[in-house]
C-alpha positions as a Python dict, from the first residue, in 0.01 Angstrom:
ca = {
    (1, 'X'): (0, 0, 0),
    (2, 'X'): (-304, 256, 132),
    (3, 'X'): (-571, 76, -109),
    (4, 'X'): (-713, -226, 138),
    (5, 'X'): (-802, -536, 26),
    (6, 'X'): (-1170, -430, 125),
    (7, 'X'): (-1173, -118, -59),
    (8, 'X'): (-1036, -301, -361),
    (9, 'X'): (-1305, -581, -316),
    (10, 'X'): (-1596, -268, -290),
    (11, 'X'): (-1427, -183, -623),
    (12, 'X'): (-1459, -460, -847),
    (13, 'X'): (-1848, -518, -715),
    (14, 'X'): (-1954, -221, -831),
    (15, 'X'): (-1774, -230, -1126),
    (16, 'X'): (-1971, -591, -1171),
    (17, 'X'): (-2303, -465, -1112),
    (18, 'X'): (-2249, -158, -1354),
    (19, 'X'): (-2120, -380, -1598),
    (20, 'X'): (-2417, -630, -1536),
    (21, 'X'): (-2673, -329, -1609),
    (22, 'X'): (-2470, -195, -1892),
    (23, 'X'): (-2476, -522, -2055),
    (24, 'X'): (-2856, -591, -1954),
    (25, 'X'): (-2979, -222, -2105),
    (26, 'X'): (-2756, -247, -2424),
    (27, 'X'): (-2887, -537, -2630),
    (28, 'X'): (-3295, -378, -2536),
    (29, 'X'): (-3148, -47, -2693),
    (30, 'X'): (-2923, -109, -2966),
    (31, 'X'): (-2634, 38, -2755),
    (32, 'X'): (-2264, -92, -2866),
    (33, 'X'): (-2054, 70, -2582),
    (34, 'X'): (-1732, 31, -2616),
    (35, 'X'): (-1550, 12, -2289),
    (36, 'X'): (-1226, 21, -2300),
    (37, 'X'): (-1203, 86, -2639),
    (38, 'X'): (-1259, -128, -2965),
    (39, 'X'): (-909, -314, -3040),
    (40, 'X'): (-877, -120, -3384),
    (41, 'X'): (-869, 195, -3203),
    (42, 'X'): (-499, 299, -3184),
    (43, 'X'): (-454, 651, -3205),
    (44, 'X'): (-547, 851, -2933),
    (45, 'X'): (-797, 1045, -3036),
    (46, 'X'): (-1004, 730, -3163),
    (47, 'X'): (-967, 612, -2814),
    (48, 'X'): (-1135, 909, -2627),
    (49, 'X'): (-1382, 921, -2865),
    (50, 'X'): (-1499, 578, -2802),
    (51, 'X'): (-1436, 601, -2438),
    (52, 'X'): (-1639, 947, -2432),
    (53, 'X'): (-1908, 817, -2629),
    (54, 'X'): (-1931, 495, -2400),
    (55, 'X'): (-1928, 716, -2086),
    (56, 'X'): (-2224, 923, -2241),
    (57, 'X'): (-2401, 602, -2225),
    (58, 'X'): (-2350, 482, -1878),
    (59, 'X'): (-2338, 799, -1678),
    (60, 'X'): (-2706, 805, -1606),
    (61, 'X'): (-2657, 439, -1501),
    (62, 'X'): (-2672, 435, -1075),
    (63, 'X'): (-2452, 192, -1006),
    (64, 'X'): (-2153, 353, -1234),
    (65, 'X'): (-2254, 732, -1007),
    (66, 'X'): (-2187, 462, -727),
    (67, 'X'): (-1889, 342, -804),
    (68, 'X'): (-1732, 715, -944),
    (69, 'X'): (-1858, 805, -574),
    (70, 'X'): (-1646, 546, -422),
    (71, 'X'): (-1356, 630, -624),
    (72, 'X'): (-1409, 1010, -542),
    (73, 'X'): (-1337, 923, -139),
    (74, 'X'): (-1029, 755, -274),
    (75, 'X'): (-686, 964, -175),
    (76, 'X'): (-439, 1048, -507),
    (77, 'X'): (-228, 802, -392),
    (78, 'X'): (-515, 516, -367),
    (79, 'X'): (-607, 599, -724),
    (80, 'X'): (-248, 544, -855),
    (81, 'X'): (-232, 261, -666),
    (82, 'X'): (-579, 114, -828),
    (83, 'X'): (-452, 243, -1167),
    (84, 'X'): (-118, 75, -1154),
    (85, 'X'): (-290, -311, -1001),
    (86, 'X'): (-504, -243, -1375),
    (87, 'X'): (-195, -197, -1527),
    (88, 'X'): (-24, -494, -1365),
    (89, 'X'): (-375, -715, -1464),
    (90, 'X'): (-355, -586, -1757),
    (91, 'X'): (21, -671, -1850),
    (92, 'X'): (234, -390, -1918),
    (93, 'X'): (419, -459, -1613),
    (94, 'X'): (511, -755, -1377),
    (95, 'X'): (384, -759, -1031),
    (96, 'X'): (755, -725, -940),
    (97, 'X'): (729, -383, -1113),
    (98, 'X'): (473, -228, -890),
    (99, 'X'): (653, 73, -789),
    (100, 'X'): (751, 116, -1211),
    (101, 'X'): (346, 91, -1261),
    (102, 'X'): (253, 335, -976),
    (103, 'X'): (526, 589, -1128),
    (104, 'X'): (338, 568, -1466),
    (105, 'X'): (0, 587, -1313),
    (106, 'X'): (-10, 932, -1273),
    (107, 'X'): (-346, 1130, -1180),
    (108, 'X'): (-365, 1476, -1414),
    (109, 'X'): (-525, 1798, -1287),
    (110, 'X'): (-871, 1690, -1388),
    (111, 'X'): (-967, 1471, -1081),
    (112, 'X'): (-1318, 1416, -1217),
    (113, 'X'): (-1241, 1297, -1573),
    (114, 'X'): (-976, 1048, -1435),
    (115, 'X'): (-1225, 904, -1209),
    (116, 'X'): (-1420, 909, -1503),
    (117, 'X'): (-1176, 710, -1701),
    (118, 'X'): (-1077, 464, -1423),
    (119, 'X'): (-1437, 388, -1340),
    (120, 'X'): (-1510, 300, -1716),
    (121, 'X'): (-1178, 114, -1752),
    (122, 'X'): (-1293, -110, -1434),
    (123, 'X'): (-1654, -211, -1631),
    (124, 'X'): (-1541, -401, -1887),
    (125, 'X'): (-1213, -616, -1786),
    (126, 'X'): (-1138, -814, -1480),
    (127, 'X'): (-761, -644, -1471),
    (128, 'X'): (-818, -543, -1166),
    (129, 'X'): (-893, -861, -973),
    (130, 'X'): (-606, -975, -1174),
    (131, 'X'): (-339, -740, -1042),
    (132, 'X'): (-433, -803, -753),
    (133, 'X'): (-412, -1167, -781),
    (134, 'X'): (-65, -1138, -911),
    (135, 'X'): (82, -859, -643),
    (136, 'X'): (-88, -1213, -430),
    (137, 'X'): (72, -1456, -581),
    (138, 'X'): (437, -1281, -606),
    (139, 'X'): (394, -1187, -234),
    (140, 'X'): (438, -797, -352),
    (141, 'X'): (145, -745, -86),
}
């Protein structure tokens, strides 16, 4: 794996302290950011919306132009990598599966939205301390 330990550490703290302002500023303002999105969003397009509309929200936030920094220095192949450990936290796949989650993690033309969409992803769910913890635990890493 080319993601470090210390990269993915760097990660999840600066997801922490984004999520720590977002959740600071939003109850003062009246903001309901949804990140990811609400559970009774299922189609796609509902899912975007919210996501896009949540993004609008935090964007001006520091730490979150931080964190999309960090994850801009990040190879292709790092950002799959972080992608599938989410999707391992997460639980669509085992950490057994890791290669089967880094297939499916798959980084479009668009480099700047899908940083956009990982960074939000990593505010509001621990699931990527979690893969991690499980690729751990299974001796995957």
């Amino acid at each position: 794996m080319k993601l470090t330990k210390r990269k993915i550490d760097r990660i999840v703290a600066l997801s922490e302290r984004c999520f720590e302002y977002l959740m600071s500023y939003a109850p003062h303002n009246g903001l309901l950011v949804h990140l990811p999105p609400k559970p009774d969003c299922t189609e796609v397009g509902c899912i975007m919306d919210s996501m896009v509309n949540g993004l609008r929200e935090i964007t001006p936030c520091a730490e979150f132009q931080e964190l999309r920094r960090f994850l801009s220095r990040l190879s292709d192949t790092e950002l799959r990598e972080l992608l599938a450990l989410i999707f391992i936290g997460r639980g669509p796949w085992a950490a057994e599966e890791f290669d089967t989650a880094f297939e499916n993690a798959l980084i479009g033309s668009d480099r700047d939205t899908e940083i956009s969409f990982i960074a939000a992803n990593l505010l509001a769910s621990d699931d990527l301390a979690e893969g991690f913890e499980k690729l751990n635990r299974a001796r995957v890493i």
